[in-house]
C-alpha atoms as one frame of an Amber mdcrd trajectory, in Angstrom:
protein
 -17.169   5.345 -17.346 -13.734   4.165 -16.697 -11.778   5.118 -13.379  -8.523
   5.299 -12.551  -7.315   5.725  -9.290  -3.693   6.785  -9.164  -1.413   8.318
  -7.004   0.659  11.792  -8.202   2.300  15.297  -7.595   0.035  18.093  -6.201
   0.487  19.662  -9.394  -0.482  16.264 -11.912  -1.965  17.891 -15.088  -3.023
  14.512 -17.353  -5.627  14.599 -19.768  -5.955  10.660 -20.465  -4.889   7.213
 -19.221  -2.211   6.662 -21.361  -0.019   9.917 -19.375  -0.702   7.573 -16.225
   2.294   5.866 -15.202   1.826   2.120 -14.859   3.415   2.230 -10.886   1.500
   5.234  -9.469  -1.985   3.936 -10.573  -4.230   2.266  -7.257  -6.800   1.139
  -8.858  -9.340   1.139 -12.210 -12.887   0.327 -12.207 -16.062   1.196 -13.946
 -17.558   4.156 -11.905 -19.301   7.135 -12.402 -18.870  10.540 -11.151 -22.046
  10.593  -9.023 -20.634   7.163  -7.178 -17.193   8.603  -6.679 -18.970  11.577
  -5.025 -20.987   9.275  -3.186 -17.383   7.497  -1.901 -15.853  10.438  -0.768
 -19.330  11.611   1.014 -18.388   8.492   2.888 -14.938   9.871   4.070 -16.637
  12.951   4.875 -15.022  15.004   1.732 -15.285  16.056  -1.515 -12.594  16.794
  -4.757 -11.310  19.159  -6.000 -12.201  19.429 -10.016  -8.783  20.363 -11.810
 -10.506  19.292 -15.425 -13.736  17.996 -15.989 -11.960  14.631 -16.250  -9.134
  15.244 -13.325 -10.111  15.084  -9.532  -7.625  15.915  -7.141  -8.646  14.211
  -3.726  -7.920  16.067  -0.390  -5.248  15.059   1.972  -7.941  13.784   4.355
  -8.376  11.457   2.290  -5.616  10.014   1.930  -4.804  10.402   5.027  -7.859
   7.899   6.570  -7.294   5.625   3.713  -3.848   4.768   4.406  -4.713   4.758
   8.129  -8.114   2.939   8.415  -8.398  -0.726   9.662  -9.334  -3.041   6.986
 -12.914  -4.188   8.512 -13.620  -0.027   9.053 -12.498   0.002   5.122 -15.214
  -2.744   4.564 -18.032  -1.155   6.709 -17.011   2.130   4.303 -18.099  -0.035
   1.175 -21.307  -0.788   2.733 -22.649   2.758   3.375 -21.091   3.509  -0.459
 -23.101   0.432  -1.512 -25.957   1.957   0.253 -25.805   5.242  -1.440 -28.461
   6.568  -3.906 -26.043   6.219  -7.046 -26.278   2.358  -6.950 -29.575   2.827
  -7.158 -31.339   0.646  -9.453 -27.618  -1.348  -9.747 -26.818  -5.013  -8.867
 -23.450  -3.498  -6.838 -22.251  -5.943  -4.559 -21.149  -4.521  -1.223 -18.300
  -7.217  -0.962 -17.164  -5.923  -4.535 -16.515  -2.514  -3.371 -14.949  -3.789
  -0.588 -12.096  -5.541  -2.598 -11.643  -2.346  -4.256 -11.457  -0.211  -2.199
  -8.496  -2.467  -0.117  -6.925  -2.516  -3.450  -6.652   0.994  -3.625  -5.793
   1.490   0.271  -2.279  -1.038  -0.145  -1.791   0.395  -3.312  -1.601   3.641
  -1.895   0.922   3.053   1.204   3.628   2.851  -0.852   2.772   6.144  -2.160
   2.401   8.170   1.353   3.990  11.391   0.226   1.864  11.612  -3.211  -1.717
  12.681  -3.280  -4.547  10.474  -4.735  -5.909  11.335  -8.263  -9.249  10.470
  -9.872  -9.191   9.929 -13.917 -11.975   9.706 -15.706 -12.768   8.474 -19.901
């Protein structure tokens, strides 16, 4: 399913990508739920479902992202890579890695705005 990563007011209400505005989003990919679960079991925290196609993300989040070291981001991607929902997938550890970073530099110019998941 497609994923947007993007970065918005505590009280975002979007139902589909095209509400998105191009300079808040961090980051797209093909994900699915399970695997973004399986991300934020890696930073040790879970959404919060605002529609079955919104996630909110919590502070701490956003919070480590912005604040973790690049190789620490990259040892993240490996444990995700690692997690059951790539099961049976050809993911590519370095992959997640690059997307991941993406989303972190993204986000810094963002601070004050909380991190959003989209998916459709």
């Amino acid at each position: 399913m497609d994923v947007t990563f993007f970065a918005g007011k505590e009280d975002c209400d979007l139902n589909n990508f095209e509400e998105v505005s191009e300079g808040s989003i961090l980051g797209r990919g093909c994900f699915t739920k399970e695997q973004i679960s399986d991300l934020l079991v890696c930073f040790d925290c879970s959404a919060s479902t605002l529609s079955d196609n919104l996630w909110i993300l919590p502070t701490s989040f956003s919070e480590e992202l912005a604040g973790i070291d690049d190789e620490k981001l990259k040892n993240v991607a490996g444990h995700w890579s690692d997690e059951n929902s790539w099961e049976n997938t050809n993911v590519n550890s370095m992959d997640l890695s690059g997307y991941l970073l993406e989303i972190k530099y993204a986000y810094l110019s963002h601070l004050s705005k909380r991190v959003f998941v989209l998916f459709e």
